[in-house]
C-alpha positions in Angstrom: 4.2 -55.8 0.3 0.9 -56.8 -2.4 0.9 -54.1 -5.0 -0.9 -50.9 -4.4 -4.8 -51.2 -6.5 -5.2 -48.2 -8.9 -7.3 -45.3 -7.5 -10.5 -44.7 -9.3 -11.2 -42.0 -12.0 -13.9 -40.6 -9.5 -10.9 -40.4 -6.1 -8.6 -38.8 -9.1 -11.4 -36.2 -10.1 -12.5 -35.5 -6.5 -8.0 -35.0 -5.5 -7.7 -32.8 -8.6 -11.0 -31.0 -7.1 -9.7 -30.5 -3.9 -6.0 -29.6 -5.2 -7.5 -27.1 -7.6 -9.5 -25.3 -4.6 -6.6 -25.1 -2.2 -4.6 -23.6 -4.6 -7.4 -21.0 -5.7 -7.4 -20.3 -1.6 -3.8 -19.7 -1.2 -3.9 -17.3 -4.4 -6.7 -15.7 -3.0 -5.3 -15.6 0.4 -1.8 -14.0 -1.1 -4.0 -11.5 -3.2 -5.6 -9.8 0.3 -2.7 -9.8 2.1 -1.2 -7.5 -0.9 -3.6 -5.8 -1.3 -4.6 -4.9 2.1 -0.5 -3.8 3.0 -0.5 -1.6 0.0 -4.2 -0.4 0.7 -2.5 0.5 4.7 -0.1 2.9 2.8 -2.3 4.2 0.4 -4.7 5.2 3.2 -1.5 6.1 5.5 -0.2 8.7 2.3 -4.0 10.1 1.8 -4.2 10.8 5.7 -0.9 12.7 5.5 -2.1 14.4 2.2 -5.1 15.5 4.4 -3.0 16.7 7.0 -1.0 18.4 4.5 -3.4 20.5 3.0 -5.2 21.2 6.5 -1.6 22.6 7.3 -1.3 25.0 4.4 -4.6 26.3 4.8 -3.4 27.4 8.3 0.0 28.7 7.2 -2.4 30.4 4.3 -4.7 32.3 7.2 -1.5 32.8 9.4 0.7 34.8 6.7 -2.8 36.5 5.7 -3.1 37.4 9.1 0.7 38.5 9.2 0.3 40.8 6.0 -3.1 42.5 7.4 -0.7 43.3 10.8 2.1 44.1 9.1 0.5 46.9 7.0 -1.6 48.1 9.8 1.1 48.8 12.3 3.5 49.6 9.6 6.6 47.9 11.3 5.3 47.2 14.8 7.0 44.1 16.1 3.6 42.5 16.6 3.3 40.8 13.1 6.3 38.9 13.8 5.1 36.7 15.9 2.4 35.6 13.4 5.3 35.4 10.9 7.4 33.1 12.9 4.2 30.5 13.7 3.4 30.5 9.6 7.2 29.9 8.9 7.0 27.1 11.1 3.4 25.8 9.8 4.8 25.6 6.3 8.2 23.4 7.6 5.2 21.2 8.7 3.5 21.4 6.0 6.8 20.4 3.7 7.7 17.4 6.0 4.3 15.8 5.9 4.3 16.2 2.6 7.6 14.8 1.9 6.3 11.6 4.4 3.3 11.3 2.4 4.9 10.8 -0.9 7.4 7.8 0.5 4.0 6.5 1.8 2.3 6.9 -2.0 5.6 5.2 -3.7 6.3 2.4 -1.4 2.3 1.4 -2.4 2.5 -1.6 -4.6 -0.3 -4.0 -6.5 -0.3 -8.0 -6.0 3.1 -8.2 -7.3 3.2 -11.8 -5.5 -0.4 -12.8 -6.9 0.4 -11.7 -10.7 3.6 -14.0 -10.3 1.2 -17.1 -8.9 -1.1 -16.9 -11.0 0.8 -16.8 -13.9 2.7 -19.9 -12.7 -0.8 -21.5 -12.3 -1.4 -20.0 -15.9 1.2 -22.0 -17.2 1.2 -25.3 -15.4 -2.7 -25.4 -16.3 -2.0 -24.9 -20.1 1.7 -26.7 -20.1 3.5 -23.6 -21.3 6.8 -22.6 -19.7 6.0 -19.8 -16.8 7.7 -16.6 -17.4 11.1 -15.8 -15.6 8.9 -13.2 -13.0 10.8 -11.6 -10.1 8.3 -9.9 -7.0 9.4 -6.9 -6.0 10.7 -6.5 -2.8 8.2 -7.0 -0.3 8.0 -5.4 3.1 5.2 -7.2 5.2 5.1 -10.4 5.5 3.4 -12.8 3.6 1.6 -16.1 6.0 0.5 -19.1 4.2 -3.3 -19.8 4.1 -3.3 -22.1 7.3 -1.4 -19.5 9.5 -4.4 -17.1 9.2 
């Protein structure tokens, strides 16, 4: 097998080129997938937020409504009724609300793309890359060519 000739300064540049922008596309590709699962349970935990407060305001009119009743029929059983439906409106209210939080604390940043880049950090300057552990993640992550 004759020997292999040496590849030119320009091939090396244009490899190094090349390597240095598919690396920047898979950290960029790794950043929006992040980002866009944590932005899903961001905007998940503000729509339940929503639905929270649109709840209370209900269970606000209903036990206003069961207090103006309750004083003008001084005991009738009518106001009970309205009592009952704000009860339930507020167990609503409490449950969505409860949902809404898990949905604001399982939101995360790039955990994924700090670790990368770091690791790119420290090959590109020939330091050691810190000891990093990702959190744990829940979607899951595709490489650049799968999407």
């Amino acid at each position: 097998m004759p020997p292999q000739p040496k590849p030119s300064l320009k091939a090396l540049l244009t490899k190094a080129a090349d390597d240095a922008k598919r690396l920047a596309n898979a950290q960029l590709a790794l950043a929006k997938t992040e980002i866009s699962a944590s932005g899903q349970r961001f905007g998940t935990g503000a729509g339940l937020g929503i639905a929270t407060l649109g709840i209370a305001i209900f269970a606000v009119l209903f036990l206003l409504v069961t207090l103006a009743l309750g004083i003008a029929a001084l005991g009738l059983p009518e106001w009970a009724g309205f009592l009952i439906v704000a009860v339930l409106l507020i167990i609503a209210g409490t449950i969505t609300a409860l949902v809404a939080r898990q949905q604001f604390e399982k939101a995360s940043g790039p955990n994924l793309t700090m670790i990368e880049f770091e690791k790119t950090k420290a090959a590109l300057s020939g330091a050691v890359a810190p000891e990093m552990t990702p959190d744990p993640v829940v979607m899951p992550v595709t490489s650049p060519q799968e999407s």
